[in-house]
NUVO-885717 format. One record per atom (N, C-alpha, C): residue number from 0; residue in three letters; chain; atom name; x, y, z. Coordinates in pm, whole numbers, plus 32768, in hexadecimal, padded with zeros to 4 digits. Example, Ala and Ser with C-alpha at 12.3 -4.5 7.8 and 13.67 -1.06 7.14 Angstrom:
# residues 2
+-----+--------+--------+-------+------+------+------+
: num : residu : chaine : atome :   xx :   yy :   zz :
+-----+--------+--------+-------+------+------+------+
:   0 :    ala :      A :     N : 8527 : 7DC7 : 830C :
:   0 :    ala :      A :    CA : 84CE : 7E3E : 830C :
:   0 :    ala :      A :     C : 8528 : 7EB6 : 830C :
:   1 :    ser :      A :     N : 8505 : 7F1F : 82C4 :
:   1 :    ser :      A :    CA : 8557 : 7F96 : 82CA :
:   1 :    ser :      A :     C : 850A : 8003 : 8313 :
+-----+--------+--------+-------+------+------+------+
//
This chain:
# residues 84
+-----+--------+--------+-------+------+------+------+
: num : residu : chaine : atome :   xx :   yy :   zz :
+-----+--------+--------+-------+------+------+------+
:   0 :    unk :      A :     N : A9CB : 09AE : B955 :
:   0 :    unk :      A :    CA : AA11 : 094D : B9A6 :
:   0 :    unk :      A :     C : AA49 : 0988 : BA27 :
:   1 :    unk :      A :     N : AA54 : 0A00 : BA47 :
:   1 :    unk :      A :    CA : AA9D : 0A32 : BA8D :
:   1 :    unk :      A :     C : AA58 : 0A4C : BB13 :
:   2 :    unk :      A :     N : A9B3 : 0A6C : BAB1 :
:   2 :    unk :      A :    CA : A93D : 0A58 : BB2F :
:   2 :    unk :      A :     C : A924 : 09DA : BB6C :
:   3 :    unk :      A :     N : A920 : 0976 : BB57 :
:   3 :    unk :      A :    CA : A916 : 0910 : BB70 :
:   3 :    unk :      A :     C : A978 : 08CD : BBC8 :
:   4 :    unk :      A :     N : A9F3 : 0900 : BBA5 :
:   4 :    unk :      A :    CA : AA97 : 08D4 : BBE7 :
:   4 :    unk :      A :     C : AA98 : 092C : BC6A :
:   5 :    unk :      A :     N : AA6F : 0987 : BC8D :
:   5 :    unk :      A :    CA : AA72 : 09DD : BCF5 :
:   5 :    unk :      A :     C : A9EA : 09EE : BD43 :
:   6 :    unk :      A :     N : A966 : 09BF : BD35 :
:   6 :    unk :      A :    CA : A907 : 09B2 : BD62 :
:   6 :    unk :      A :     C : A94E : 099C : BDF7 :
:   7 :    unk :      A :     N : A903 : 09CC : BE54 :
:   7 :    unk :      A :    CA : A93C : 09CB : BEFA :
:   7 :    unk :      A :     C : A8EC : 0957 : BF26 :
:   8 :    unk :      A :     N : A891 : 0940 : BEE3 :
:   8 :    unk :      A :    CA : A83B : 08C2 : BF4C :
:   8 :    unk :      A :     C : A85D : 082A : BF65 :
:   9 :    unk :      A :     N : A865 : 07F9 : BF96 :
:   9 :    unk :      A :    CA : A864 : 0743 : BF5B :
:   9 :    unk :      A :     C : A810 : 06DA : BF96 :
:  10 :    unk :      A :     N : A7A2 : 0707 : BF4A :
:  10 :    unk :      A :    CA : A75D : 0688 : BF55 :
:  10 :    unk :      A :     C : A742 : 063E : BEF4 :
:  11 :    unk :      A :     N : A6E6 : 05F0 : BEEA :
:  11 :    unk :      A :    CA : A71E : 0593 : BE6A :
:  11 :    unk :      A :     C : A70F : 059B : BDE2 :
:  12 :    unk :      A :     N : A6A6 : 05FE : BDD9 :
:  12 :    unk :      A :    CA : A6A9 : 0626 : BD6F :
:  12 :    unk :      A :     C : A714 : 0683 : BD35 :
:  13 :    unk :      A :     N : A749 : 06DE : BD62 :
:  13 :    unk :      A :    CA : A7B1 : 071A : BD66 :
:  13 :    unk :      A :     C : A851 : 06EC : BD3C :
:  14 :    unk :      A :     N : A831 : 0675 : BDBE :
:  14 :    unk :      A :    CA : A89D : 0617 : BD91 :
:  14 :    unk :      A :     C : A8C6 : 05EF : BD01 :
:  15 :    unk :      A :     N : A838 : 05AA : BCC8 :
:  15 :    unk :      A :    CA : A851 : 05A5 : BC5C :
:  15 :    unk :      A :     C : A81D : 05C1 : BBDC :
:  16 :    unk :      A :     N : A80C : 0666 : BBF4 :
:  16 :    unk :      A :    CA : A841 : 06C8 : BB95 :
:  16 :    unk :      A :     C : A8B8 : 06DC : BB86 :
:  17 :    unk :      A :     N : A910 : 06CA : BBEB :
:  17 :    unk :      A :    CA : A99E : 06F0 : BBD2 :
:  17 :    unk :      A :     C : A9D6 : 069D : BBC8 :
:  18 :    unk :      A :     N : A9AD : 060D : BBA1 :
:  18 :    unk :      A :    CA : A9E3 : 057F : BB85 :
:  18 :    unk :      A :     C : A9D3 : 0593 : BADD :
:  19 :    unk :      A :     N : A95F : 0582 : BACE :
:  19 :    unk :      A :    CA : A91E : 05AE : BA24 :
:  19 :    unk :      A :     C : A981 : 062E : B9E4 :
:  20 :    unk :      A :     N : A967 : 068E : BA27 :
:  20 :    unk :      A :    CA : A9B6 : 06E3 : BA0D :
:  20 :    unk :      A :     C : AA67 : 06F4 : B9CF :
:  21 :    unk :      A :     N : AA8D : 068D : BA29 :
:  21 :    unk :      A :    CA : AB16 : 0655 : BA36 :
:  21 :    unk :      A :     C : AB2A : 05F6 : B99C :
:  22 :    unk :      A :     N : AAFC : 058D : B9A0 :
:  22 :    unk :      A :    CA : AAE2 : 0518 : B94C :
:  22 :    unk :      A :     C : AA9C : 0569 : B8AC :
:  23 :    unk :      A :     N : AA4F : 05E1 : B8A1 :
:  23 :    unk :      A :    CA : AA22 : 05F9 : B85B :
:  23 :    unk :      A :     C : AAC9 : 0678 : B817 :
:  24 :    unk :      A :     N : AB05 : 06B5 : B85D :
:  24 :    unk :      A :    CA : AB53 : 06D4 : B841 :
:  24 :    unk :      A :     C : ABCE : 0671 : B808 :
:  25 :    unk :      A :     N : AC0A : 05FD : B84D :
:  25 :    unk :      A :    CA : AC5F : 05B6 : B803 :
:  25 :    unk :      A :     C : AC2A : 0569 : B786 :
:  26 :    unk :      A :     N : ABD4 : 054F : B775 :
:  26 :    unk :      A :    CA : AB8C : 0527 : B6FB :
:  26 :    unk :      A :     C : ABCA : 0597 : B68E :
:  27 :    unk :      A :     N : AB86 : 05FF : B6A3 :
:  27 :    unk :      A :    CA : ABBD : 0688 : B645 :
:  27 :    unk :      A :     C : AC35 : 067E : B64B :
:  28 :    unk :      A :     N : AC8C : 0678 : B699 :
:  28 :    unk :      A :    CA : AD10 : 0661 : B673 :
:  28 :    unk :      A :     C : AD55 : 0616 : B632 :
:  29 :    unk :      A :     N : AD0F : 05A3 : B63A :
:  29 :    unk :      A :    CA : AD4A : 0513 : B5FA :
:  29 :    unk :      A :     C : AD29 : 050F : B596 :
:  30 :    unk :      A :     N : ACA5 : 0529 : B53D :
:  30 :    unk :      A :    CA : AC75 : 0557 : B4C9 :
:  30 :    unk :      A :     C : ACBC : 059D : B46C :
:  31 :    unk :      A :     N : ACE4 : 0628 : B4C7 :
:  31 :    unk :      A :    CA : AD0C : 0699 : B487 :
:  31 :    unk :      A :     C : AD8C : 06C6 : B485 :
:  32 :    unk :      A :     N : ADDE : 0692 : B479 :
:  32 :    unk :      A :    CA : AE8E : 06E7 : B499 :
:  32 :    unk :      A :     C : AE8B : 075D : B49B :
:  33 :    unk :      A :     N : AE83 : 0779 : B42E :
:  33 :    unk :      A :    CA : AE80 : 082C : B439 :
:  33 :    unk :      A :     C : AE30 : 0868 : B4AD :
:  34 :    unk :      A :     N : ADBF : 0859 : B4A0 :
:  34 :    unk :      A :    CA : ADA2 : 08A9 : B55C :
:  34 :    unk :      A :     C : AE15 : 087D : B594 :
:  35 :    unk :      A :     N : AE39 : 080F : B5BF :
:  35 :    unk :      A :    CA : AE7E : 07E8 : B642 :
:  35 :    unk :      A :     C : AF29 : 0840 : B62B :
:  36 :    unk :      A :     N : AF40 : 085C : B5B4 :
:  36 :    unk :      A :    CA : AFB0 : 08B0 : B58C :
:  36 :    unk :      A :     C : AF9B : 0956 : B5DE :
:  37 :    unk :      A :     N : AF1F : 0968 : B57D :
:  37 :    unk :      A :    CA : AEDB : 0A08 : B5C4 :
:  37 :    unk :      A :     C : AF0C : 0A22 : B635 :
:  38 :    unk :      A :     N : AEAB : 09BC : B68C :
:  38 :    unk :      A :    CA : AE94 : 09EA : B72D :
:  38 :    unk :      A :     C : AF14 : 09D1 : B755 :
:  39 :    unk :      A :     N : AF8B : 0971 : B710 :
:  39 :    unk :      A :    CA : AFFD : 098C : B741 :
:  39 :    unk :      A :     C : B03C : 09FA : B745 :
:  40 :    unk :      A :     N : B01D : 0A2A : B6D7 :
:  40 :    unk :      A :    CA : B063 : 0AB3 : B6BB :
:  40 :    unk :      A :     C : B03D : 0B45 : B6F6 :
:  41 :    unk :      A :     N : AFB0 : 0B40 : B713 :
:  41 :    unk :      A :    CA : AF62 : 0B76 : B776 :
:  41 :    unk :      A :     C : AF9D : 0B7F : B7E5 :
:  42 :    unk :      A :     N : AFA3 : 0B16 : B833 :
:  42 :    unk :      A :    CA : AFFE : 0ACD : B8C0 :
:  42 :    unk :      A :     C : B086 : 0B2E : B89B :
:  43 :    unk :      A :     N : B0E8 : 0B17 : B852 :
:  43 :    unk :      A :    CA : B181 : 0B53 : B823 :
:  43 :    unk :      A :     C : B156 : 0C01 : B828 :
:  44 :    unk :      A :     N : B0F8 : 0C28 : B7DC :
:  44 :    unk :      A :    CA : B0E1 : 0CBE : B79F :
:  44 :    unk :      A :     C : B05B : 0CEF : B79F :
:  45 :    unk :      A :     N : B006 : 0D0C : B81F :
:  45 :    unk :      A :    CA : AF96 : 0D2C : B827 :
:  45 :    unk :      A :     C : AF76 : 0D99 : B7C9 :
:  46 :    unk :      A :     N : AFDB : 0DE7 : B7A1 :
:  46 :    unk :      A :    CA : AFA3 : 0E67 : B75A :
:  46 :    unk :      A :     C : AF6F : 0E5B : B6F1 :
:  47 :    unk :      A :     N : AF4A : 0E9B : B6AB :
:  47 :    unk :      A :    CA : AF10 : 0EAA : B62A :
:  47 :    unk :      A :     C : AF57 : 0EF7 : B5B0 :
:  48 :    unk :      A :     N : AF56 : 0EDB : B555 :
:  48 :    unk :      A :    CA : AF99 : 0F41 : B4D2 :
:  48 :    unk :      A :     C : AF94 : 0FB4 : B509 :
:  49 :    unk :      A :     N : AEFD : 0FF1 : B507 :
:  49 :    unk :      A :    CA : AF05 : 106F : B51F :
:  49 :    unk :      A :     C : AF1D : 10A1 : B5B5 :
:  50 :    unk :      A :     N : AF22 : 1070 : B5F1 :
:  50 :    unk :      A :    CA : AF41 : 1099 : B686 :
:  50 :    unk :      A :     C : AFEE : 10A5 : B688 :
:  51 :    unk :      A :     N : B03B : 1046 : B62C :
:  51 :    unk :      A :    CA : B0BC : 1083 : B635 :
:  51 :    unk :      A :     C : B0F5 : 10E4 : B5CB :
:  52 :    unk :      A :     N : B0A9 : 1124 : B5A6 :
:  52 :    unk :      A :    CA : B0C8 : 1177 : B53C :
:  52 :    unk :      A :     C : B078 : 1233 : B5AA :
:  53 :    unk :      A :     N : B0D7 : 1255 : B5DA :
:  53 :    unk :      A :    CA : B096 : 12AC : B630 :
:  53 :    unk :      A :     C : B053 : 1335 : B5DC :
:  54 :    unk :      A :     N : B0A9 : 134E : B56D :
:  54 :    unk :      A :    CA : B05D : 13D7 : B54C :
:  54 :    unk :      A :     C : AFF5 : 1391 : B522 :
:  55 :    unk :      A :     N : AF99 : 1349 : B4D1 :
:  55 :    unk :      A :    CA : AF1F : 1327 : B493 :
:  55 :    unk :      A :     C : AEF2 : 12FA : B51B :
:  56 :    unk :      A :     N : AEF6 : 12C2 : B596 :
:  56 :    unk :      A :    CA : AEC1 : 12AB : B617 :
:  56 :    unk :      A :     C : AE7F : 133A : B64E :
:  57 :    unk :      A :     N : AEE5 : 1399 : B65B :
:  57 :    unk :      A :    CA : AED4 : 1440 : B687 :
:  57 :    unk :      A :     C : AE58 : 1450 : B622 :
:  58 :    unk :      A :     N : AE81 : 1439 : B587 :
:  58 :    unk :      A :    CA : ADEA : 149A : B533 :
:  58 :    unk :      A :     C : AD89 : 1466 : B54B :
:  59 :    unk :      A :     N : AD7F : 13E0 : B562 :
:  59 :    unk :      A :    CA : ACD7 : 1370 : B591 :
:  59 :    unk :      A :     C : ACB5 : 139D : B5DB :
:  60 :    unk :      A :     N : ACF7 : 13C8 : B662 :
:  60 :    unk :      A :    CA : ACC7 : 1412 : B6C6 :
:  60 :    unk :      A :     C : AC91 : 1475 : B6C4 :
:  61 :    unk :      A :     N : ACB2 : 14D0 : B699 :
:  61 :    unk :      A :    CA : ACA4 : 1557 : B650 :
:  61 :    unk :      A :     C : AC26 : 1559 : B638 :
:  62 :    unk :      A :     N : AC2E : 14FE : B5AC :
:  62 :    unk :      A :    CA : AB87 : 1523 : B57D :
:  62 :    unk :      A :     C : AB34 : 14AC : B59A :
:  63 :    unk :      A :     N : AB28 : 1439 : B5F4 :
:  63 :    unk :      A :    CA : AAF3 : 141A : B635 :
:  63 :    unk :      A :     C : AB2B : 13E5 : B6EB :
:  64 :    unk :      A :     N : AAD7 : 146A : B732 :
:  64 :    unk :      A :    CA : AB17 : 1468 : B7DC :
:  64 :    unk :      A :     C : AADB : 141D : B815 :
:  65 :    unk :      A :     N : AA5C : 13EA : B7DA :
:  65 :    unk :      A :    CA : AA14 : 1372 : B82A :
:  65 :    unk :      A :     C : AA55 : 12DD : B832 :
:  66 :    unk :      A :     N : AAB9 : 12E1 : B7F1 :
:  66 :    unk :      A :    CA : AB2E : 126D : B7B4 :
:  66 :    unk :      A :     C : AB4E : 125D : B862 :
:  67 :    unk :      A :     N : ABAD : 12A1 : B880 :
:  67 :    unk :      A :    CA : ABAA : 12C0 : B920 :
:  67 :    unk :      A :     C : AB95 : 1263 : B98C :
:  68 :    unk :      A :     N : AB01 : 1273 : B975 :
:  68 :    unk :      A :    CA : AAB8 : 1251 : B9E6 :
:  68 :    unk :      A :     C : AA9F : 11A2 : B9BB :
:  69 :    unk :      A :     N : AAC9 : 1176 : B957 :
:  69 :    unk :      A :    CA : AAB3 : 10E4 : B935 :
:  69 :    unk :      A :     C : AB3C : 107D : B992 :
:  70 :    unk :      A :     N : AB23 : 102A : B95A :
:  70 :    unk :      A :    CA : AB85 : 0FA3 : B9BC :
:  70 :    unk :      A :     C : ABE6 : 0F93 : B93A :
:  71 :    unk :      A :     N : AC4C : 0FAC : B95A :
:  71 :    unk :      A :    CA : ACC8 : 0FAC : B90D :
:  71 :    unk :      A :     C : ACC5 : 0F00 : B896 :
:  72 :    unk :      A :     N : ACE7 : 0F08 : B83A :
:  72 :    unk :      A :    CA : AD06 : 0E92 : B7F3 :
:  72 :    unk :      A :     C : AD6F : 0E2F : B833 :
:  73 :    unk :      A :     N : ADDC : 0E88 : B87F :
:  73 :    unk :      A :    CA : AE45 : 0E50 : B8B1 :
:  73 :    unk :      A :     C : ADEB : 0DF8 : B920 :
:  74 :    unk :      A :     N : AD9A : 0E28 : B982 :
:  74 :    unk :      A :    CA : AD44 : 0DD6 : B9D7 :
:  74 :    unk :      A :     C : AD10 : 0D73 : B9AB :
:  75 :    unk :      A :     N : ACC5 : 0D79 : B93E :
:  75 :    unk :      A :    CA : AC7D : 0D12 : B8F7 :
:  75 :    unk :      A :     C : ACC0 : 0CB7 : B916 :
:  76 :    unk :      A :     N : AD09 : 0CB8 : B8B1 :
:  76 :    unk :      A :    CA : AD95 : 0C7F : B871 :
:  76 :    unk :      A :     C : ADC4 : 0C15 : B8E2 :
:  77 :    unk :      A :     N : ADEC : 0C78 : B967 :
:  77 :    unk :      A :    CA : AE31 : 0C01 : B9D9 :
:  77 :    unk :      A :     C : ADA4 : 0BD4 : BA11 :
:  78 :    unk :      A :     N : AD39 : 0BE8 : BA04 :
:  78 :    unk :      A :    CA : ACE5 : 0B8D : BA65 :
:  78 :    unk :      A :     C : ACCB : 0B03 : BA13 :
:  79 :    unk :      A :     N : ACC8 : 0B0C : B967 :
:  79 :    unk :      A :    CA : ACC5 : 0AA1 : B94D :
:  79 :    unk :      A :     C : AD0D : 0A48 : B94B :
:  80 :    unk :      A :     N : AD8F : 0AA2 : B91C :
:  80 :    unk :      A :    CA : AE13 : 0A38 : B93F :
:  80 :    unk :      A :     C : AE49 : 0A00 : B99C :
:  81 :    unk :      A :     N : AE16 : 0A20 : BA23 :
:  81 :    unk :      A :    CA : AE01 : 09DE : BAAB :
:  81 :    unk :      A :     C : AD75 : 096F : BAAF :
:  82 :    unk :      A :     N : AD3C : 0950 : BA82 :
:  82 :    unk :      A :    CA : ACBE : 08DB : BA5E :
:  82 :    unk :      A :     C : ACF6 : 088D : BA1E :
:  83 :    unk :      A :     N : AD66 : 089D : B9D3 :
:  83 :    unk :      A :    CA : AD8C : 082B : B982 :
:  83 :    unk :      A :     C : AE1D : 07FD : B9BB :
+-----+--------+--------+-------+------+------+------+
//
C-alpha cells in the first residue's frame, strides 16, 4: 500500500491505484479492529519488542551485521501507519 500511496505520477491510472488502494485499506479496517488497533499502536510506538530491549538488539547485531544494512522495523512501521 505504501507503493501505491506514494507513486509520484498522476495519471489516471495511478490515480486510481491510490483510490483502490485507499478504499481497499478502509475495508481492512472496518472488517478488522484489531489491525486498525495495531497500526494504531504502530502510529503511538514504532519500535519493536526487540528493538527496545537493547542488549538482545547489540547481540542480533553481532551475529548478524547484515541486519544493518536493512530498513529498520521502526520505518516500516511509520510508513504504514502514515497510509492509514
Amino acid at each position: 500500500l505504501p507503493y501505491l500511496y506514494d507513486f509520484q505520477h498522476t495519471c489516471n491510472e495511478q490515480i486510481f491505484a491510490k483510490y483502490f488502494a485507499d478504499v481497499l485499506a478502509m475495508h481492512v479496517l472496518e472488517k478488522n479492529p484489531s489491525i486498525k488497533d495495531l497500526i494504531t499502536e504502530w502510529k503511538n510506538n514504532p519500535k519493536s519488542k526487540l528493538e527496545e530491549n537493547e542488549e538482545l538488539k547489540q547481540l542480533m547485531l553481532q551475529e548478524t551485521p547484515w541486519m544493518k544494512d536493512l530498513v529498520s522495523n521502526e520505518e516500516k512501521k511509520s510508513t504504514v501507519g502514515i497510509v492509514f
